[in-house]
RODO-2510 file (C-alpha; in nm, 4 decimals, decimal comma):
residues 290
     n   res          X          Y          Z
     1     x     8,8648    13,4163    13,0304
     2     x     8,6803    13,1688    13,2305
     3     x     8,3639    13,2527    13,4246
     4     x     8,2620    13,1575    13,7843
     5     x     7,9678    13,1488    13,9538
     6     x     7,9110    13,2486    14,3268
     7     x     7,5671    13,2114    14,3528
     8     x     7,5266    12,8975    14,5782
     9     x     7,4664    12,8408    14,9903
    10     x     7,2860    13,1682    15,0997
    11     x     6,9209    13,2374    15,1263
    12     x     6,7641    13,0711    14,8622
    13     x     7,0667    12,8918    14,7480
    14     x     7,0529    12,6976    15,0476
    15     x     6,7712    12,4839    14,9138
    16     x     6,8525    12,1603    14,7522
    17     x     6,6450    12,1797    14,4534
    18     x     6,8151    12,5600    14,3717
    19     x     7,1546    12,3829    14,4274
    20     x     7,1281    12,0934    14,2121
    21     x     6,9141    12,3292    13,9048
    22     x     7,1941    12,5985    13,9386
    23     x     7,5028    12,3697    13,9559
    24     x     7,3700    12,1715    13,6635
    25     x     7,2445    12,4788    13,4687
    26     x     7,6235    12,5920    13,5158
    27     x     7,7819    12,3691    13,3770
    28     x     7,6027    12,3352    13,0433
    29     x     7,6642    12,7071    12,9801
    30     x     8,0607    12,6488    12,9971
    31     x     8,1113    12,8299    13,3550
    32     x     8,4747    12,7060    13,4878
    33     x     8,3776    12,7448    13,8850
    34     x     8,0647    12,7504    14,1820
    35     x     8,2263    12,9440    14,4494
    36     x     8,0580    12,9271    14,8064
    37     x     8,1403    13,1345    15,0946
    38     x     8,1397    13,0401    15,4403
    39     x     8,0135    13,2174    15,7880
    40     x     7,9466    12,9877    16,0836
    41     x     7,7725    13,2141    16,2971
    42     x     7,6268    13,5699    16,2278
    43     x     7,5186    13,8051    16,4615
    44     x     7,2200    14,0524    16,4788
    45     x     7,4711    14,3240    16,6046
    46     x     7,8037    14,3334    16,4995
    47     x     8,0950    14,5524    16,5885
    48     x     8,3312    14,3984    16,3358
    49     x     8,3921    14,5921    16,0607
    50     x     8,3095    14,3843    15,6758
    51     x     8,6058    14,4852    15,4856
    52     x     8,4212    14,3931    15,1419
    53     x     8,1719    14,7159    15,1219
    54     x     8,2596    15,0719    15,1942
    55     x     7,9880    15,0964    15,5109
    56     x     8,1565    14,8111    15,6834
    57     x     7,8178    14,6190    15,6632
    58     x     7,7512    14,2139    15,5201
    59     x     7,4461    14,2831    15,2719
    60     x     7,3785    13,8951    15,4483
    61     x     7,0574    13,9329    15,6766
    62     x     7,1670    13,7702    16,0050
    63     x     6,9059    13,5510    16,0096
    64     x     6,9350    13,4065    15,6337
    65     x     7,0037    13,0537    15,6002
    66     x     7,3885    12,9940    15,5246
    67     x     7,5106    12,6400    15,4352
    68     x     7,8414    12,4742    15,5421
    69     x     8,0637    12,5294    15,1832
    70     x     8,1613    12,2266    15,2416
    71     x     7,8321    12,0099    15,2451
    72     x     7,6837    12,2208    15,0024
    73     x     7,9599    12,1815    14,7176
    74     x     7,9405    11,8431    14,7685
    75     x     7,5659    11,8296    14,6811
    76     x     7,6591    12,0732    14,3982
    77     x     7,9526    11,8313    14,3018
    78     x     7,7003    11,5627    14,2957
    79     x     7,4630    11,7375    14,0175
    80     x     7,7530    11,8259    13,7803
    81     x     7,9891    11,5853    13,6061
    82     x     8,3051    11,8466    13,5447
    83     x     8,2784    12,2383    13,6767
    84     x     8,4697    12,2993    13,9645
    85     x     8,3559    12,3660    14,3639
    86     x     8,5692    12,6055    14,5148
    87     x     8,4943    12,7585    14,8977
    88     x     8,5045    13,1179    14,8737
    89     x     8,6385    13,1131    15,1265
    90     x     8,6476    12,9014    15,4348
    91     x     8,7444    13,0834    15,7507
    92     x     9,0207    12,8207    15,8005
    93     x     9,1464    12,9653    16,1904
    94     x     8,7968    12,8739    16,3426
    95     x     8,8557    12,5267    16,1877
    96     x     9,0253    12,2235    16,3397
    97     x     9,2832    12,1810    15,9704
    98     x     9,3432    11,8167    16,0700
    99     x     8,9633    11,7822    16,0009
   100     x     8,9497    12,0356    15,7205
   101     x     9,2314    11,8774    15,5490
   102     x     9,0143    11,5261    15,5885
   103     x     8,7107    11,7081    15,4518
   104     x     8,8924    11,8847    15,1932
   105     x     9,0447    11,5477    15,0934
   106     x     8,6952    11,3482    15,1022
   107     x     8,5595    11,5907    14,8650
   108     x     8,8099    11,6212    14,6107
   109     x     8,8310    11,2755    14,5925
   110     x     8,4534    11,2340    14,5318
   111     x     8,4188    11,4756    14,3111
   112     x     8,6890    11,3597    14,0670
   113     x     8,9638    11,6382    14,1671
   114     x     8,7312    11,9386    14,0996
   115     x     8,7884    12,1476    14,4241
   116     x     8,9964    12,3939    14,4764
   117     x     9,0253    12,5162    14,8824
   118     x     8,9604    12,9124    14,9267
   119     x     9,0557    13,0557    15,2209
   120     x     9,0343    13,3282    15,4807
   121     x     9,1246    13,4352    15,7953
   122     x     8,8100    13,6065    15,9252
   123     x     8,7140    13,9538    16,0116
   124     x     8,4493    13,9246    16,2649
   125     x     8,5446    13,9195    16,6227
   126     x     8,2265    13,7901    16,7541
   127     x     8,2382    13,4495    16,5456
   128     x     8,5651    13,3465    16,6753
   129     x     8,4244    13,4468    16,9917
   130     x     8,1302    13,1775    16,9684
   131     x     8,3553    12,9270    16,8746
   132     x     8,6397    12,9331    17,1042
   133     x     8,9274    13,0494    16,8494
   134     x     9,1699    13,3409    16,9767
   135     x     9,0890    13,6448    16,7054
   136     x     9,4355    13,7497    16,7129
   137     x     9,7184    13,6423    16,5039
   138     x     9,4785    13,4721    16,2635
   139     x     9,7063    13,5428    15,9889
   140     x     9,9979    13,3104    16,1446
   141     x     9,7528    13,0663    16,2594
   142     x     9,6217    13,0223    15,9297
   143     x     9,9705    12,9664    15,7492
   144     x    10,0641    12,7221    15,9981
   145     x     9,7471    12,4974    15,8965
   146     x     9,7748    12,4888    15,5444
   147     x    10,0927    12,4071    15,5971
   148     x    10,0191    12,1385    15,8266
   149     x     9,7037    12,0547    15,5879
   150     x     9,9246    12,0399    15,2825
   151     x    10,1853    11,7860    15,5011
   152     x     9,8811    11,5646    15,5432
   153     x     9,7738    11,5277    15,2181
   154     x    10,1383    11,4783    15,0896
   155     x    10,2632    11,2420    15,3272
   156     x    10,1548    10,8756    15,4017
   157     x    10,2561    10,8950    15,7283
   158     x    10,2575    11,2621    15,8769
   159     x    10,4343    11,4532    16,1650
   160     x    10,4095    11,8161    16,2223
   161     x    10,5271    12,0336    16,4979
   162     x    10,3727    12,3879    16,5486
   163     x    10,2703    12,6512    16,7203
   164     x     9,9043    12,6248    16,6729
   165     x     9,8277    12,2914    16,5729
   166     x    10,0548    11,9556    16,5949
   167     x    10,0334    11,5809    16,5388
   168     x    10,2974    11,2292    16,5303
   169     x    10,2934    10,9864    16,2547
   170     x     9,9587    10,9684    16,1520
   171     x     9,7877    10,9017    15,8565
   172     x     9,4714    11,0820    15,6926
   173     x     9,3129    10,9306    15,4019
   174     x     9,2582    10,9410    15,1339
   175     x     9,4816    11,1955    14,9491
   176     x     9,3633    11,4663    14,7128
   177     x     9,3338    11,3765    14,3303
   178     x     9,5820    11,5817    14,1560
   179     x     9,9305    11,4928    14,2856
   180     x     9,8499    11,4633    14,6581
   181     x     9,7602    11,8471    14,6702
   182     x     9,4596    12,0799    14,6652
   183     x     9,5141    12,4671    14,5022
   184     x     9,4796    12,7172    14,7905
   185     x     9,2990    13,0051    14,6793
   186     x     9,3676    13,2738    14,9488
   187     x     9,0671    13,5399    14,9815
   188     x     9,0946    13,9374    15,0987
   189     x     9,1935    14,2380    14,9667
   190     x     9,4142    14,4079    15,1497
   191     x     9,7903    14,4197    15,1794
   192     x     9,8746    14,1628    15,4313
   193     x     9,6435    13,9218    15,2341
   194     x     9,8346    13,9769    14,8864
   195     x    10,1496    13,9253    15,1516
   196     x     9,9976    13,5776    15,2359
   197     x     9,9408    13,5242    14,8456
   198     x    10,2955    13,5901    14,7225
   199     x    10,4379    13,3900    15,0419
   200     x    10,2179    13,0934    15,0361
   201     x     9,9529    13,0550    14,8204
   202     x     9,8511    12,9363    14,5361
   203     x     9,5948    13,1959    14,3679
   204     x     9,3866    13,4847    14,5105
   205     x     9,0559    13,5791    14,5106
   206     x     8,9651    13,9225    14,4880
   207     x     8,6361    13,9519    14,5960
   208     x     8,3651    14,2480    14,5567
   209     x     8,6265    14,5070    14,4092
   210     x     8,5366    14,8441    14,2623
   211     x     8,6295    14,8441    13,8936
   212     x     8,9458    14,7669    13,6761
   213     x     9,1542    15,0445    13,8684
   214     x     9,1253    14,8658    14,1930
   215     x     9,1836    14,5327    14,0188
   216     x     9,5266    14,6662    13,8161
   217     x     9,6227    14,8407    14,1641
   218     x     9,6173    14,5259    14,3468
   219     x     9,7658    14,2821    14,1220
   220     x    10,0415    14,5082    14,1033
   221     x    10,1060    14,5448    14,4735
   222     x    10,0478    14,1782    14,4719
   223     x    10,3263    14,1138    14,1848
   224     x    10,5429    14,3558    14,3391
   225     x    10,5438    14,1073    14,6571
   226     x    10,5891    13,7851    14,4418
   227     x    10,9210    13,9630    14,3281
   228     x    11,0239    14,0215    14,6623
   229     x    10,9863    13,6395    14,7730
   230     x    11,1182    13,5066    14,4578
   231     x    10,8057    13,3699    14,2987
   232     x    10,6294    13,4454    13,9008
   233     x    10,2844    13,6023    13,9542
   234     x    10,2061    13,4125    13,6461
   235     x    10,1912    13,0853    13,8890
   236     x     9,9029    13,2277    14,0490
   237     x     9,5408    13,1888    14,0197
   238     x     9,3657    13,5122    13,9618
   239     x     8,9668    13,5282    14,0597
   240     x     8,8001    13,8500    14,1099
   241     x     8,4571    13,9518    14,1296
   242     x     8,3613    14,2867    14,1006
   243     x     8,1029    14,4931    14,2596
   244     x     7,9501    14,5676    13,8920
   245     x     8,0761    14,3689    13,6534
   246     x     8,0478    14,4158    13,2914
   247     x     8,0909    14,2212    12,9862
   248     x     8,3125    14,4989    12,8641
   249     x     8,5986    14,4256    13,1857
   250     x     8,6798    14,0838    13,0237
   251     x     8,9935    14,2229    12,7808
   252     x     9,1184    14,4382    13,0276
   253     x     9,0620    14,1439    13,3209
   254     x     9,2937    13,9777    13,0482
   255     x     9,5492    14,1899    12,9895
   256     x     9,6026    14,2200    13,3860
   257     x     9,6226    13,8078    13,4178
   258     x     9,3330    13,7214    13,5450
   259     x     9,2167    13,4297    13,4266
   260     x     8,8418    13,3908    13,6242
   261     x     8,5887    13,6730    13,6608
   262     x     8,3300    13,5538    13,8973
   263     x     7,9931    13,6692    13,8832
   264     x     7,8059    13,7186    14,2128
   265     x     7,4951    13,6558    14,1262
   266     x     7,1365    13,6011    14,3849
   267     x     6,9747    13,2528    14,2877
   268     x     6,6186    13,2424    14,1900
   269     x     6,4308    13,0768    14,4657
   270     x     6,2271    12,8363    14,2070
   271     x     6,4936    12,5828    14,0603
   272     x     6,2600    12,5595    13,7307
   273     x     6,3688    12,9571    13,6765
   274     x     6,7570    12,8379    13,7013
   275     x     6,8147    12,7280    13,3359
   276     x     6,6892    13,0626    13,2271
   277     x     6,8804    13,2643    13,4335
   278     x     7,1412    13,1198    13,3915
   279     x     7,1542    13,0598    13,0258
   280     x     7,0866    13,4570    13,0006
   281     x     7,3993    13,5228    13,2018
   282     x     7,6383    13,3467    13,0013
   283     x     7,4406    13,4654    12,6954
   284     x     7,4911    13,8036    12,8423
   285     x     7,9113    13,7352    12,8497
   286     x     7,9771    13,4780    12,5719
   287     x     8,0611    13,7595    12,2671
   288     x     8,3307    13,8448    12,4931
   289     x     8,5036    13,4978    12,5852
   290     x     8,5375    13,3880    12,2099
***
């Protein structure tokens, strides 16, 4: 069982020093993955409903600092040698994927091939709002761009003709590491989202779920719809962070297939207390990953 780490770009883990003791701290205690999450705007008010905790309220104070995923793994990709970045998630539909796909590109590149790409399609209806991007049909707009994303970084010379987003022989360099292709990780927890898993992607990331139960019910709605398209769940990347985790979920994590239990954890807001708590964390989990 590998262990992530989504710990970096909020609050205090928007500082610099926090990112690089936390990221580096990380990685010498064996953790596979630093997840970072991504909200371009928050408001003070919100009618949107969060679909991560039962009161339909982000534990996020509106007015807490909140990093672009993407400039902060990069920083975090700079103070590590070998654990992975992944965004969890990028709210791809408010994003031009032309750019995305460049950024996405630039920093797998730079960071050796560690990123994997975690996506969403959003849940609050006054952040599209602020930036422009029609709230409904999300959920088609963001299969057409990884699509069209995944065309770029395959092709030298790329066409694409859509509904949502199109371009004509162009080229976007350079090309991700691993065989011209970045693992999308798709994010959410409900049934259209293990829909979008099964059809599409390649992994999910359950994020803030109750216990095992919810875990084992999900995976096997979610490998009930791989069946129905024709795909192995095995393929998949499994992530999942639970609400309370506990060293004693790993086996049964395991025997349901998921290979990445990611801790959510607050950073300390001095980086000299990162190595500590850190270290303590994976002490905390390390009888139970052999």
């Amino acid at each position: 069982m590998r262990l992530g780490l989504h710990a970096l770009g909020i609050g205090t883990g928007a500082h610099r020093g926090v990112i690089d003791a936390v990221a580096a701290a990380a990685e010498g205690n064996g953790f596979a993955t630093l997840w970072s999450g991504e909200h371009v705007v928050m408001v003070d008010r919100s009618a949107s409903r969060y679909p991560y905790a039962e009161d339909g309220k982000i534990a996020v104070p509106a007015a807490a600092d909140w990093l672009d995923p993407m400039i902060g793994l990069s920083f975090a990709a700079a103070a590590t040698h070998t654990i992975g970045i992944a965004t969890g998630v990028l709210l791809l539909p408010e994003h031009n994927p032309v750019l995305v796909a460049k950024q996405a590109a630039t920093l797998d590149r730079l960071s050796g091939g560690r990123l994997t790409l975690g996506i969403g399609i959003g849940w609050s209806r006054e952040e599209f709002a602020a930036l422009g991007v029609p709230f409904e049909r999300r959920g088609e707009r963001t299969a057409e761009y990884v699509a069209a994303m995944r065309r770029l970084w395959s092709e030298d010379v790329a066409s694409f003709d859509g509904e949502f987003v199109a371009f004509d022989e162009v080229r976007v360099n350079p090309k991700p590491v691993r065989n011209r292709r970045i693992p999308v990780v798709l994010g959410g927890n409900g049934d259209a989202a293990l829909h979008r898993v099964a059809a599409w992607g390649d992994g999910w990331y359950g994020f803030n779920l109750a216990g095992i139960d919810d875990v084992a019910e999900r995976i096997g709605v979610l490998r009930e719809l791989c069946r129905e398209v024709g795909r192995e769940a095995s393929e998949l990347r499994l992530s999942v962070a639970l609400r309370d985790a506990e060293p004693g979920d790993v086996a049964a994590l395991e025997e349901l297939g998921v290979g990445e239990l990611v801790l959510v954890e607050a950073p300390p807001e001095d980086p000299g207390d990162a190595a500590d708590r850190v270290a303590t964390l994976a002490r905390r989990y390390a009888p139970v990953r052999g």
